[in-house]
C-alpha positions as CSV (number, residue, x, y, z in Angstrom):
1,X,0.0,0.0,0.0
2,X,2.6,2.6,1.3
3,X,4.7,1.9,-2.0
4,X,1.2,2.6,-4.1
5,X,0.8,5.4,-2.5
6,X,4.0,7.0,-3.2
7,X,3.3,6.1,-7.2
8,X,0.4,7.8,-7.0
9,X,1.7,11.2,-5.5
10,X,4.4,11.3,-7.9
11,X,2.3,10.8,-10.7
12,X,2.4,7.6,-11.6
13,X,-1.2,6.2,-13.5
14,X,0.0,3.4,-15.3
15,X,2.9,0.7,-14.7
16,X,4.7,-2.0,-16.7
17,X,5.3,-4.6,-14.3
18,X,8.0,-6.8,-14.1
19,X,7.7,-10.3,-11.5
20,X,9.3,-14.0,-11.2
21,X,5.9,-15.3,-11.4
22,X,2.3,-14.8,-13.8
23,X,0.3,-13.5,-10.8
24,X,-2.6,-10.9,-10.8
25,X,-1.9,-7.7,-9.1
26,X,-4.8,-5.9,-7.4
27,X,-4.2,-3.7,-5.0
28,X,-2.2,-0.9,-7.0
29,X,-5.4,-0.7,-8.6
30,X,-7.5,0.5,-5.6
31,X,-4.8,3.7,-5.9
32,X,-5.7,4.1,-9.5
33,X,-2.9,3.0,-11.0
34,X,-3.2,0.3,-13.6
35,X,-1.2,-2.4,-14.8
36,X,-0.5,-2.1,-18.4
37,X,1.7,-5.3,-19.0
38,X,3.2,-7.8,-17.0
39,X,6.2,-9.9,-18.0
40,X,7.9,-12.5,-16.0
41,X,11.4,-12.8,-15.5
42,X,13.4,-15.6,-16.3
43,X,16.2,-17.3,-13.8
């Protein structure tokens, strides 16, 4: 949340998300910022 939060006061309304696992991500979107893309990163 705190992390979200900070996105959102510097501006941030979109994100391209990078993760080590296919995973929906929810709760940036209750800041309003939304996930564009998410790619997974490979070992």
């Amino acid at each position: 949340g705190l992390g979200a939060q900070i996105l959102r006061d510097l501006g941030v309304r979109s994100v391209r998300l990078y993760a080590s696992r296919e995973r929906r991500y929810v709760g940036v979107e209750g800041f309003g910022i939304a996930i564009t893309e998410t790619a997974t990163l490979d070992d």
